[in-house]
MIPALO-603602 format. One line per field, with one value per residue (C-alpha): residue number from 1; residue in three letters; x, y, z. Coordinates in nm, 2 decimals, m for minus. Layout:
// residues N
resi = [NUM	...]
resn = [Ala	...]
X = [X	...]
Y = [Y	...]
Z = [Z	...]
//
This chain:
// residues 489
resi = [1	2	3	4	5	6	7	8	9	10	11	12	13	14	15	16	17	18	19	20	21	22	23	24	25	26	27	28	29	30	31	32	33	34	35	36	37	38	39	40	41	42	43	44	45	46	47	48	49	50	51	52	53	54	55	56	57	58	59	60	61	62	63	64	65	66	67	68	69	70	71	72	73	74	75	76	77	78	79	80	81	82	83	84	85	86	87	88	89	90	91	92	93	94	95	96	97	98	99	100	101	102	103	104	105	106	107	108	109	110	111	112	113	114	115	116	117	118	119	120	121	122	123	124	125	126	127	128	129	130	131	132	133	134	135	136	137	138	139	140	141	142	143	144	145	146	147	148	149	150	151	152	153	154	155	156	157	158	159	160	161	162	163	164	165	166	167	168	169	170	171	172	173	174	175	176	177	178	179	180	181	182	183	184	185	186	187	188	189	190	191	192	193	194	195	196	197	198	199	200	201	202	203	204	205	206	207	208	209	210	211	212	213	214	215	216	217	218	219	220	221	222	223	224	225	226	227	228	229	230	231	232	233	234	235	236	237	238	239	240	241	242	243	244	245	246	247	248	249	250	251	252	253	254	255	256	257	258	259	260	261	262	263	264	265	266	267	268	269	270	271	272	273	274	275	276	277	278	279	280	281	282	283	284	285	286	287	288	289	290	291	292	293	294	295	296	297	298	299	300	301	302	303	304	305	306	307	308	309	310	311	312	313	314	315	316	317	318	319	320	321	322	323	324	325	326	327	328	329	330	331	332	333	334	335	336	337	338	339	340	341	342	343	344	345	346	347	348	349	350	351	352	353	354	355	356	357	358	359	360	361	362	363	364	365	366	367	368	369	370	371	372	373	374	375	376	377	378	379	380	381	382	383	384	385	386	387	388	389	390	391	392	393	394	395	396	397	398	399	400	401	402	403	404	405	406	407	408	409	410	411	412	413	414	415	416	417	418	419	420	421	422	423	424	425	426	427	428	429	430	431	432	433	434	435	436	437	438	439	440	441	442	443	444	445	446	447	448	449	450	451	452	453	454	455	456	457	458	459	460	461	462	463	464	465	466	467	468	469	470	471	472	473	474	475	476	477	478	479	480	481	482	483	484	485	486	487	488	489]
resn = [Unk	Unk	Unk	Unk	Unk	Unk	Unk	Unk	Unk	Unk	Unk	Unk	Unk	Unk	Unk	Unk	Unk	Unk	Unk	Unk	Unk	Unk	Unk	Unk	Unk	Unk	Unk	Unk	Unk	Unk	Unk	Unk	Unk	Unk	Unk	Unk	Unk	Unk	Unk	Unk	Unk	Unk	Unk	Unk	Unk	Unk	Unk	Unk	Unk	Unk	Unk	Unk	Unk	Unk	Unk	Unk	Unk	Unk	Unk	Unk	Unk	Unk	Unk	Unk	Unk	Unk	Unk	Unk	Unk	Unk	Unk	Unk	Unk	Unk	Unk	Unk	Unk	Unk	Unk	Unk	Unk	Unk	Unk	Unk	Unk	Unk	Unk	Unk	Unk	Unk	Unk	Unk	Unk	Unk	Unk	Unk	Unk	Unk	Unk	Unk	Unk	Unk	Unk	Unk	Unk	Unk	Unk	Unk	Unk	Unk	Unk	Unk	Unk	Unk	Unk	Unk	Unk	Unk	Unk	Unk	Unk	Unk	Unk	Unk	Unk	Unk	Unk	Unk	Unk	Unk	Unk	Unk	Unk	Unk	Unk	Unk	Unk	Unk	Unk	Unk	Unk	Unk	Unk	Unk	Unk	Unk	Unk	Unk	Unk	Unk	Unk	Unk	Unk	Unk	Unk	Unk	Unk	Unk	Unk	Unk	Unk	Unk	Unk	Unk	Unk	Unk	Unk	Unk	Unk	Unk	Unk	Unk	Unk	Unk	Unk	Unk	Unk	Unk	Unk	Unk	Unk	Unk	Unk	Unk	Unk	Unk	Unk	Unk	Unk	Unk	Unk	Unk	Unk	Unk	Unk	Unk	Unk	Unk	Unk	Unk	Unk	Unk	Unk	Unk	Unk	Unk	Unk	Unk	Unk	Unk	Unk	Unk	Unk	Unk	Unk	Unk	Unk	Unk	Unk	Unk	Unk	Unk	Unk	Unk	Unk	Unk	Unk	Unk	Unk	Unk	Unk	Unk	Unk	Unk	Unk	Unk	Unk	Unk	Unk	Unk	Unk	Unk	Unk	Unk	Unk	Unk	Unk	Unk	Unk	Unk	Unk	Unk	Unk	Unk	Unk	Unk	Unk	Unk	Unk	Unk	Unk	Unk	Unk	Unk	Unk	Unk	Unk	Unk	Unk	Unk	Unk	Unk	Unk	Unk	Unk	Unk	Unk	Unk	Unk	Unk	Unk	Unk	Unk	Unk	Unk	Unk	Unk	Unk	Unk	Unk	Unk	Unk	Unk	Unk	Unk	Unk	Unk	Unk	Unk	Unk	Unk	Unk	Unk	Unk	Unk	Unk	Unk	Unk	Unk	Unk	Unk	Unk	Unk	Unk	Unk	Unk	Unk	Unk	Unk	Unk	Unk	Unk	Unk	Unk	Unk	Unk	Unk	Unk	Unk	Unk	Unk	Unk	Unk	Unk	Unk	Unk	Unk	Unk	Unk	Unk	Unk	Unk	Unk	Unk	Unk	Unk	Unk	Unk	Unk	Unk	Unk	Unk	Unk	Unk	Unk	Unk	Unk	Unk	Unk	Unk	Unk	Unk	Unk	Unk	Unk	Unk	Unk	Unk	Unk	Unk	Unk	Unk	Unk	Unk	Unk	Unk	Unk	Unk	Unk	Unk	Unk	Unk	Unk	Unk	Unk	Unk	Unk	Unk	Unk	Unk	Unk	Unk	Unk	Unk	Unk	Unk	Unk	Unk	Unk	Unk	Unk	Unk	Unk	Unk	Unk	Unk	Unk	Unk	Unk	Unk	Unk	Unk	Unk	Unk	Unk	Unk	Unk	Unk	Unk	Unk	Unk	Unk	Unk	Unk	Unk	Unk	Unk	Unk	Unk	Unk	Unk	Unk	Unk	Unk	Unk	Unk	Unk	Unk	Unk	Unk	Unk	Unk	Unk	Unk	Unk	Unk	Unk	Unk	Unk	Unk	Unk	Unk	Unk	Unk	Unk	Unk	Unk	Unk	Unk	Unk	Unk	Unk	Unk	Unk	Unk	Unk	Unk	Unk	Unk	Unk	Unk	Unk	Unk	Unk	Unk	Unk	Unk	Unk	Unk	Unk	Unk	Unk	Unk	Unk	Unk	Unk	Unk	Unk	Unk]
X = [0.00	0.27	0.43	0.13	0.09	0.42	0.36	0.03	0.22	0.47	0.25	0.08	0.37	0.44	0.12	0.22	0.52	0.35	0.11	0.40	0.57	0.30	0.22	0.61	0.64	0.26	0.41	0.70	0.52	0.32	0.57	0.80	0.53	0.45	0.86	0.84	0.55	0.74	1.01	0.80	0.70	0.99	1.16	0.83	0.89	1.25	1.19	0.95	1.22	1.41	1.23	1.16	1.52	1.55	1.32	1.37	1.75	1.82	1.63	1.81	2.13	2.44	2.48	2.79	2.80	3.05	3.03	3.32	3.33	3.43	3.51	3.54	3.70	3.74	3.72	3.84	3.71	3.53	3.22	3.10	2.75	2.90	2.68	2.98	3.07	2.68	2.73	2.39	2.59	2.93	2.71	2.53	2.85	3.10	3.00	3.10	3.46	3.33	3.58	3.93	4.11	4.21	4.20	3.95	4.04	3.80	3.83	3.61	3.38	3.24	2.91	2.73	2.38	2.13	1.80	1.57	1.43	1.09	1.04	1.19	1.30	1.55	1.34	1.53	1.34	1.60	1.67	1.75	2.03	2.20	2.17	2.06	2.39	2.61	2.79	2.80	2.59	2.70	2.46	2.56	2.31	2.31	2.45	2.75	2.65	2.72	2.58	2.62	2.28	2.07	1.90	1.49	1.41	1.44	1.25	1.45	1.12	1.05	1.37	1.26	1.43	1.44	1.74	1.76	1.97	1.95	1.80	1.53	1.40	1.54	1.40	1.15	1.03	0.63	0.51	0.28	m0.01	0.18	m0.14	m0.24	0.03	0.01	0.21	0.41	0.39	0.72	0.94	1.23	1.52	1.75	2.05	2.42	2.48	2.89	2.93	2.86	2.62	2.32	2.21	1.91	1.77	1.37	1.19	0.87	0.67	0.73	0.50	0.36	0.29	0.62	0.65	0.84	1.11	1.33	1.43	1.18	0.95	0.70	0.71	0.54	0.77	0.74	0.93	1.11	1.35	1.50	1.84	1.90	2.29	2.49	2.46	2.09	1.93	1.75	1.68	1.35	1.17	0.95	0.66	0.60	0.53	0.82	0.60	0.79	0.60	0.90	1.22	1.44	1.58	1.72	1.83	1.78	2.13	2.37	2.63	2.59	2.51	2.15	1.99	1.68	1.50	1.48	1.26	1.11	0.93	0.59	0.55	0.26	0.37	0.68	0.46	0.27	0.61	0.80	0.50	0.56	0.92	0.91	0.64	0.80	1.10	0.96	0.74	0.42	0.24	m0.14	m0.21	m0.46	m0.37	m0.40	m0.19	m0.29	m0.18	m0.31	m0.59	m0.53	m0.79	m0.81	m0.85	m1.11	m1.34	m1.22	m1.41	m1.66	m1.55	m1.73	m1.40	m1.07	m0.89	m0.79	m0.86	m0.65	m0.74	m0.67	m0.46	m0.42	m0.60	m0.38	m0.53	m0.63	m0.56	m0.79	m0.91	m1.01	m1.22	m1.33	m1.46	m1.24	m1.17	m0.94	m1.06	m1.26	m1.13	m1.08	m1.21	m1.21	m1.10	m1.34	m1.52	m1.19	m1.10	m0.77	m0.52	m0.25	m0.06	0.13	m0.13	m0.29	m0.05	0.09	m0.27	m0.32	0.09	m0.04	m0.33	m0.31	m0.33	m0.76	m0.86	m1.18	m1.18	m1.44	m1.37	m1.57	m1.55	m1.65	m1.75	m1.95	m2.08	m2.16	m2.03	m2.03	m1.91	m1.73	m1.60	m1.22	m1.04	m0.72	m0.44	m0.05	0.23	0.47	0.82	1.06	1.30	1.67	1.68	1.82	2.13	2.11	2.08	2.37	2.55	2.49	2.49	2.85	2.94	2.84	3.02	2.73	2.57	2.26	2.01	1.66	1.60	1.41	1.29	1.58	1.81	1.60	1.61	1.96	2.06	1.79	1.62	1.26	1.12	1.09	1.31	1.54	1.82	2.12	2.49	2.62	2.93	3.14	3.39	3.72	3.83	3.42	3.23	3.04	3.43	3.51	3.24	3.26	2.98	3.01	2.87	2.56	2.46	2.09	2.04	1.66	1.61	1.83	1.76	1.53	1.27	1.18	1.35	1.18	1.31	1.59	1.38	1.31	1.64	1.70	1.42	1.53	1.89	1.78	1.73	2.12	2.19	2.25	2.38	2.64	2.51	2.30	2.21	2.22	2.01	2.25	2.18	2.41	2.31	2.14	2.32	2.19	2.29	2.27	2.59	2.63	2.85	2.97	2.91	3.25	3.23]
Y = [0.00	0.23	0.18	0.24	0.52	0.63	0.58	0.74	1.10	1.06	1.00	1.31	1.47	1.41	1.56	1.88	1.88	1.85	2.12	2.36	2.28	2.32	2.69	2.83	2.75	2.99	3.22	3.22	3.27	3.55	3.71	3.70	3.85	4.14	4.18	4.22	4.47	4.66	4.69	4.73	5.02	5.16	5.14	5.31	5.60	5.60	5.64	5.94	6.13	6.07	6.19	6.50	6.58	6.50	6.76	7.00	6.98	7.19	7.48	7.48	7.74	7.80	8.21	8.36	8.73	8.97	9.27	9.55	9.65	9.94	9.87	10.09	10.11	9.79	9.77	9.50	9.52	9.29	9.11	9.02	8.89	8.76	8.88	8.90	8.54	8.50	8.42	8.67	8.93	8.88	8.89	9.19	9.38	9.23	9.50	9.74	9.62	9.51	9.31	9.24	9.59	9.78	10.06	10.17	9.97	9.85	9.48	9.27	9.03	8.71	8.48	8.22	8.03	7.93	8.05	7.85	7.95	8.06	8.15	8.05	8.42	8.40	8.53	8.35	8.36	8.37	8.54	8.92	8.79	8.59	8.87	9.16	9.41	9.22	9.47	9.18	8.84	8.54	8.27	7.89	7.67	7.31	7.25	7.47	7.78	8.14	8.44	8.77	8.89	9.17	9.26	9.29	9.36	9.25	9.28	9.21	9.24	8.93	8.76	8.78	8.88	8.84	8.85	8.81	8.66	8.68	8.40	8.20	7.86	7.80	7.54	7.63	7.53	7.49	7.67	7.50	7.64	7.63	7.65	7.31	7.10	6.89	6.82	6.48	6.54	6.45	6.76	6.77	7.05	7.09	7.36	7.41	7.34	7.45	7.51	7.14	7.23	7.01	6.88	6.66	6.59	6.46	6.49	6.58	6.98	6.94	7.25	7.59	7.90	7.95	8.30	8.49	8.32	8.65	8.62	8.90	9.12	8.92	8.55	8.22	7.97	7.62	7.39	7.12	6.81	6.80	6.91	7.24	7.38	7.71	7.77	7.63	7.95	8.06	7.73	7.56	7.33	7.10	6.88	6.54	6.62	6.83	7.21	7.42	7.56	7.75	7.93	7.76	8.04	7.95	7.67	7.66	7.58	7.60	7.48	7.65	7.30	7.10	6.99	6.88	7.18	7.41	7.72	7.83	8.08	7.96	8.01	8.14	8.52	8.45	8.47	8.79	8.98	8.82	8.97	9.31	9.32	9.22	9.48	9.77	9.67	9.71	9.58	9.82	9.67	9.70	9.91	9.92	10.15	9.93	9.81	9.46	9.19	8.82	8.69	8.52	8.31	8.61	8.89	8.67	8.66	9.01	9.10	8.81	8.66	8.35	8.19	8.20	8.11	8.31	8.67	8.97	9.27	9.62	9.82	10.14	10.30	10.49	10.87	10.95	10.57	10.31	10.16	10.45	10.57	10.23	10.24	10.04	10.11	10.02	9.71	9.57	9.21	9.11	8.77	8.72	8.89	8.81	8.55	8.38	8.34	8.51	8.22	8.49	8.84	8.69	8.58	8.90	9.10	8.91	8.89	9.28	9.35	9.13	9.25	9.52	9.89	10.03	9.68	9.61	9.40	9.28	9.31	9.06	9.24	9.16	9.46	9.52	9.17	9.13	9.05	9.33	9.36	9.67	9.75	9.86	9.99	9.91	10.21	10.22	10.12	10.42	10.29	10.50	10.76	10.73	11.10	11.37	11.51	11.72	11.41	11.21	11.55	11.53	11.13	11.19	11.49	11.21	10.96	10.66	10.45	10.32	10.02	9.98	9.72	9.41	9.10	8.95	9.18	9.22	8.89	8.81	9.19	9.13	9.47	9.49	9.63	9.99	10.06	10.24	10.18	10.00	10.16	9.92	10.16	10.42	10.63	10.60	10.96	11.05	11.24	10.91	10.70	10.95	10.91	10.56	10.41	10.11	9.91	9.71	9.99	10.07	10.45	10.51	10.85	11.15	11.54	11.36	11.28	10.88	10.72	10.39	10.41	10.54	10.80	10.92	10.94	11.11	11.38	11.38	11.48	11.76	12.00	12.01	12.13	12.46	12.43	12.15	11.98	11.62	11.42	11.12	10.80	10.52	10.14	9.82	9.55	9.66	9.99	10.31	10.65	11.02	11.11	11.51	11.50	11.82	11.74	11.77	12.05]
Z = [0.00	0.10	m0.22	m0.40	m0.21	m0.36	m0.70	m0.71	m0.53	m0.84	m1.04	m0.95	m0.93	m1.27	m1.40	m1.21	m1.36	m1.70	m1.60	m1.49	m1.80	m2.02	m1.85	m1.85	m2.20	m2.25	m2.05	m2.19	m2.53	m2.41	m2.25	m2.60	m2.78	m2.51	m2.51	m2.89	m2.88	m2.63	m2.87	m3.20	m2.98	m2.86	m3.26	m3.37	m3.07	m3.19	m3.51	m3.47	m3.29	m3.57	m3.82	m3.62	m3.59	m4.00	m4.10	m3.81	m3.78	m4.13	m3.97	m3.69	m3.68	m3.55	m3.40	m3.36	m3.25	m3.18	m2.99	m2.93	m2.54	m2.37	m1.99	m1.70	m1.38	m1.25	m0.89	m0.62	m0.23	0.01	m0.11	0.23	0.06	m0.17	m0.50	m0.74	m0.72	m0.88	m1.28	m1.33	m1.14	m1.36	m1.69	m1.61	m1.46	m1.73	m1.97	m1.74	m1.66	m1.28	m1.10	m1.15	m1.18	m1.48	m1.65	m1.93	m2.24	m2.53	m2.65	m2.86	m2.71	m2.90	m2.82	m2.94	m2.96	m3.11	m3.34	m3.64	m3.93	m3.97	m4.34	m4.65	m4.71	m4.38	m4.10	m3.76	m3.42	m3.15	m2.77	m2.75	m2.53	m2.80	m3.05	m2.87	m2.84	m3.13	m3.34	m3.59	m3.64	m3.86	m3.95	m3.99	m4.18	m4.15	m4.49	m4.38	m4.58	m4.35	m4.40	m4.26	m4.08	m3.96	m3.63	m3.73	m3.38	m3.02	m2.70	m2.36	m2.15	m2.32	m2.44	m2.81	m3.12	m3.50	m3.71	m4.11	m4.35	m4.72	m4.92	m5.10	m5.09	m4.71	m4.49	m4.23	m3.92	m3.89	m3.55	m3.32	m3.07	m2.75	m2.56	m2.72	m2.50	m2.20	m1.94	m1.96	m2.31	m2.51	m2.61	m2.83	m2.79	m3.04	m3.03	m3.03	m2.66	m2.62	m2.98	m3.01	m3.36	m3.40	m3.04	m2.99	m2.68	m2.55	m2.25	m2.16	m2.07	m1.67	m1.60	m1.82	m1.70	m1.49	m1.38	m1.13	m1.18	m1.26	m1.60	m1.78	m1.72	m1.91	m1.79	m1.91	m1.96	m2.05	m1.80	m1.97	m1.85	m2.20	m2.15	m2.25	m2.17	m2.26	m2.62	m2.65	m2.62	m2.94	m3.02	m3.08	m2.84	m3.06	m3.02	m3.17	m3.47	m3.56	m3.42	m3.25	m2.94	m2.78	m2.80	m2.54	m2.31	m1.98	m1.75	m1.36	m1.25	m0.98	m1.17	m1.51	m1.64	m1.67	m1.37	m1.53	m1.55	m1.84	m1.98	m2.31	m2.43	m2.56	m2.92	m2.94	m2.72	m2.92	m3.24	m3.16	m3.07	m3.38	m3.60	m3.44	m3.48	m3.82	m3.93	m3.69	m3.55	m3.17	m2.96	m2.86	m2.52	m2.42	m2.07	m1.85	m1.59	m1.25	m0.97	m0.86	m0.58	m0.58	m0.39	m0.04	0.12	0.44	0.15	m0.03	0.33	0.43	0.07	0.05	m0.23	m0.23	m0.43	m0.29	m0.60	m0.91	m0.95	m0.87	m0.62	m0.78	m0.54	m0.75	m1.06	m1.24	m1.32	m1.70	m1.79	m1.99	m1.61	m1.48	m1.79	m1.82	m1.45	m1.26	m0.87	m0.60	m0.42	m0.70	m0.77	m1.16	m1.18	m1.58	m1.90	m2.19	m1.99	m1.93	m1.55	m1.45	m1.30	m1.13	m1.16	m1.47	m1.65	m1.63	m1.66	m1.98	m2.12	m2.10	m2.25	m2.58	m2.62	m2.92	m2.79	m2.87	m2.86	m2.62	m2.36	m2.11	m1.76	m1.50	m1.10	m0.79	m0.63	m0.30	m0.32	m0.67	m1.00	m1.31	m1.61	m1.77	m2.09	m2.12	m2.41	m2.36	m2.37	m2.51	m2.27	m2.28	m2.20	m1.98	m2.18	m2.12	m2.12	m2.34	m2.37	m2.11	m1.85	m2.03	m1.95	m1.58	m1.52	m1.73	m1.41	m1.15	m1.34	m1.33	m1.53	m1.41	m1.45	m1.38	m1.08	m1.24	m1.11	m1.12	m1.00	m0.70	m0.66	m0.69	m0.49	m0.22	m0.30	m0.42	m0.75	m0.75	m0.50	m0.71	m0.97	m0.96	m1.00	m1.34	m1.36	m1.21	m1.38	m1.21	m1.05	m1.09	m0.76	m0.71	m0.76	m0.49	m0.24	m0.26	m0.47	m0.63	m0.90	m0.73	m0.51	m0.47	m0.55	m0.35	m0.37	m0.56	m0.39	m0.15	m0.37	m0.42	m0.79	m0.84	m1.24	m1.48	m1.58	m1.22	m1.14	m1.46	m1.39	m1.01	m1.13	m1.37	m1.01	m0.96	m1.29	m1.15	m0.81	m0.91	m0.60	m0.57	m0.25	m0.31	m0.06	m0.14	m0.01	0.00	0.16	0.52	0.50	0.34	0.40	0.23	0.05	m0.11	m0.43	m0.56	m0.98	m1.19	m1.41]
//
């Protein structure tokens, strides 16, 4: 019995064995078929990359610019905050001779980066920081050609600019609706990262609508994880189907390599400011006439908002300006433009700059309780003068140059916007040499009255034209204090 016993549990055995065998080899089976899909679909995603980069390569090109610098006094001294060691600070000061000592000497300075074309003719949509300054811009097509070419137009507030080569019949990039993507979608980026010309890489849109991030004034970057390195600027960030839906501008980095996280311009603000350049050179920018400050969720019950997201509260109407003939008041809340909810400042803000200057847009408020709707024709954005000759004469008595304080300046410096303008040069042997200021000081207020712009200061300075004499409210770091400079005559 016992051995009976036995022969029946191999016997049983046996059949399992059997079974087992008969399901690895099914499994097996299945599992070599799903392996081969896998890879049917992973040759099909590779070659769609690839045929991207075959018809969008040729329309890539190669920048190289050179521009003739004049420095000034270069100064050395204690950085106890450390701002100069900042590669920002170095860029924006280098045109000014900041740093290493030396006398004022010219010398020529060469870049390079990346564009693409945009019409058979030789229109190139690039950054104004690639081509923005160049006293001369050469062109390198894929198929080696070079041509000299022209500045069309550029726009710093928004990092945009055209350039121009002459010829017919040249490849072209197709532009996509940049509003249209997803995140998680794949991207494709594709520039001359270190001169290296040609440079594919994928990834996929990580966010949209970045803002405040400090490199405009007008900010609504695509995030990206495709690489994107020093000399990919100007370059296009593409879609899957060969589109372009951005200008790829700047990296997020602490080492001035790719950490994953990249930003372009979306193609389609890129497109409205390209069509203004081409047709007049410079970019003219819708205004409404408001300050504004986002919702929080305490302002939203202070006002009894029933939503506490979205919207912006208007903290200022500007006299004389399309707002207030329109209607608008401090403390209304803007909840939608044309039926479309507002998302944030930037959206606004961006939304209003595009919009073309006598256009009509619909306001939606929330006022005392209620919703209403007003009508707003929107206004021109008059940019700030640089002054006349009269003001180069007495900024050139002071011996300064100065810069407007932007987002990210007053981000890097640790001052705010508006505070006043930053010292980008001193004269060596100038009143303001003398008394000690320095590029990257904070001028606040000139003769005691408030500059929050270039052309305040300018208009502030104007009063010591005849007395020779300016007081100056100077800031760096936690220390401010009043200097009196006697103007050079």
């Amino acid at each position: 019995m016992s051995k009976r016993v036995k022969l029946r549990c191999c016997a049983a055995g046996c059949g399992a064995a059997v079974v087992l065998g008969t399901f690895l080899v099914s499994a097996v089976a299945v599992l070599g078929r799903e392996t081969d899909g896998q890879l049917d679909f992973l040759r099909t995603s590779g070659k769609a990359f690839a045929a991207v980069a075959r018809s969008a390569i040729p329309t890539v090109v190669f920048i190289h610019v050179q521009k003739t610098v004049t420095t000034g006094q270069r100064y050395e001294y204690n950085d106890p905050h450390g701002f100069f060691g900042d590669e920002f600070l170095r860029r924006f000061f280098r045109d000014h001779g900041f740093g290493n000592g030396g006398r004022r000497r010219q010398y020529r300075q060469e870049g390079q980066g990346s564009g693409f074309l945009i019409s058979e003719d030789g229109y190139i949509l690039t950054n104004n920081h690639v081509v923005g300054d160049a006293d001369k811009i050469t062109v390198k097509l894929h198929d080696g050609r070079e041509f000299e070419a022209v500045r069309v137009g550029s726009d710093p507030k928004s990092e945009v600019a055209v350039i121009k080569i002459d010829g017919t019949g040249l490849p072209a990039l197709p532009l996509g609706d940049s509003s249209a993507i997803e995140i998680g979608e794949w991207c494709i980026a594709i520039g001359n990262p270190f001169g290296l010309a040609e440079t594919l890489t994928v990834g996929v849109v990580s966010a949209k609508g970045r803002s405040n991030i400090g490199i405009t004034d007008y900010e609504n970057f695509i995030q990206t994880d495709a690489a994107i390195n020093p000399g990919n600027s100007g370059g296009p960030l593409l879609n899957i189907d060969g589109e372009a839906i951005g200008v790829n501008t700047a990296i997020y980095s602490r080492s001035g390599g790719y950490m994953g996280i990249g930003f372009a311009i979306p193609i389609n603000m890129a497109k409205k400011i390209k069509d203004q350049l081409i047709r007049t050179g410079k970019v003219t920018r819708g205004y409404l006439g408001v300050g504004i400050q986002p919702i929080t969720a305490e302002l939203a019950k202070a006002f009894r908002l029933p939503q506490t997201t979205g919207g912006v509260l208007v903290t200022r109407v500007t006299p004389n300006s399309a707002a207030e003939e329109a209607g608008v008041r401090e403390g209304d809340i803007i909840l939608a433009l044309d039926g479309k909810p507002i998302e944030g400042l930037a959206n606004f803000r961006n939304n209003i700059a595009m919009t073309t200057p006598g256009n009509k847009r619909v306001l939606t408020l929330f006022r005392d309780g209620r919703e209403l709707a007003l009508d707003v024709v929107i206004g021109t954005l008059e940019e700030p003068t640089a002054g006349g000759a009269a003001s180069k004469e007495l900024t050139d008595r002071l011996g300064v140059t100065v810069q407007d304080l932007d987002a990210e300046l007053s981000a890097r410096l640790g001052y705010r916007a508006g505070d006043g303008v930053v010292v980008a040069e001193v004269r060596d042997g100038s009143p303001a040499a003398r008394a000690g200021i320095r590029p990257g000081y904070l001028i606040s207020s000139v003769n005691q009255k408030r500059v929050k712009d270039t052309a305040a200061f300018l208009a502030a300075l104007e009063e010591s034209a005849e007395s020779g004499t300016v007081l100056l409210l100077v800031k760096y770091g936690e220390v401010s204090q009043f200097l009196a400079l006697q103007l050079d005559e």
